[in-house]
C-alpha positions in Angstrom: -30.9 -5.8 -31.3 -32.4 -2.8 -29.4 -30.8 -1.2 -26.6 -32.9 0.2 -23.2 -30.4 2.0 -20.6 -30.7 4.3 -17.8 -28.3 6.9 -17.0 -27.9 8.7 -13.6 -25.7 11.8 -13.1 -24.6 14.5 -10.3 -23.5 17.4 -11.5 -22.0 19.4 -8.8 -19.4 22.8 -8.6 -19.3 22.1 -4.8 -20.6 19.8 -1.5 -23.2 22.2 -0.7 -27.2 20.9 -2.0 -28.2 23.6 -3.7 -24.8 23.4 -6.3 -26.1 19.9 -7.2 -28.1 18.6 -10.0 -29.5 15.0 -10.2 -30.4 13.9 -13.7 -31.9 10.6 -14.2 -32.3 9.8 -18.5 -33.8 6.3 -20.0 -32.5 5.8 -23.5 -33.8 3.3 -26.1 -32.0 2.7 -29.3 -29.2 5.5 -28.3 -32.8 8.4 -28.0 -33.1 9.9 -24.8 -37.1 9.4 -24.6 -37.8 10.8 -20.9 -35.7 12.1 -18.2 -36.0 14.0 -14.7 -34.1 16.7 -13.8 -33.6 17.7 -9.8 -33.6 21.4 -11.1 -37.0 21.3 -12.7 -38.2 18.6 -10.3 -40.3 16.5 -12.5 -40.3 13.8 -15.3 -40.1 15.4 -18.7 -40.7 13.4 -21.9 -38.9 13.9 -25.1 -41.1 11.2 -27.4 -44.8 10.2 -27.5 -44.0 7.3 -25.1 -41.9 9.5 -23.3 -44.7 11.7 -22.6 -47.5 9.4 -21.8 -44.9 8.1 -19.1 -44.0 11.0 -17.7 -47.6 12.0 -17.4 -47.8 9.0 -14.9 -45.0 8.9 -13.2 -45.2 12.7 -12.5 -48.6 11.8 -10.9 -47.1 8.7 -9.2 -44.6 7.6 -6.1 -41.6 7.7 -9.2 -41.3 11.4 -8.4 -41.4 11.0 -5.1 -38.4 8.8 -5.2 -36.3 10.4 -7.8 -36.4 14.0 -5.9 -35.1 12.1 -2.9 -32.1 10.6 -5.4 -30.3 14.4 -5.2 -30.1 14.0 -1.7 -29.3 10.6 -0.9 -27.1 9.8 -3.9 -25.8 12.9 -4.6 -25.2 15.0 -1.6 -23.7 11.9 0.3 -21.0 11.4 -2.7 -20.4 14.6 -3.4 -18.2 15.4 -0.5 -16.4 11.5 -1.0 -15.8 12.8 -4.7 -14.5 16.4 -4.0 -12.4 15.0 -1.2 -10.3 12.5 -3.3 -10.6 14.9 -6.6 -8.6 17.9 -4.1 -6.1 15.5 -2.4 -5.1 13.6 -5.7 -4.5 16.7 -7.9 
């Protein structure tokens, strides 16, 4: 069978927004084939359908709503994580 998946990650050293990185991958078949990256701030492609993807969803409202990802998703876990990471260890 094939295999499509999406994975979503915050990478953070501390609660603050600038120590944080959202990264958003799409995988098909176990190859990473496009991904965006809060640091660079846009949709990078890694294959040819990849690229003709980012391409339009650099250009589109996707990029719009993935920079606000870091933010919302991140930022407001960040301090829930590093909370129960500090008091637990």
């Amino acid at each position: 069978g094939f295999r499509y998946y999406v994975v979503g990650s915050c990478e953070f050293n501390s609660s603050k927004l600038n120590d944080i990185e959202f990264t958003l991958s799409y995988y098909y078949n176990k190859l990473e084939y496009i991904r965006f990256s809060s640091s660079v701030g846009k949709y990078v492609g890694y294959t040819e359908h990849g690229i003709k993807n980012a391409e339009r969803w650099n250009n589109g409202p996707e990029v719009i709503t993935s920079r606000g990802e870091k933010g919302r998703y991140c930022f407001r876990n960040a301090g829930v994580f590093t909370e129960s990471a500090l008091t637990k260890s």
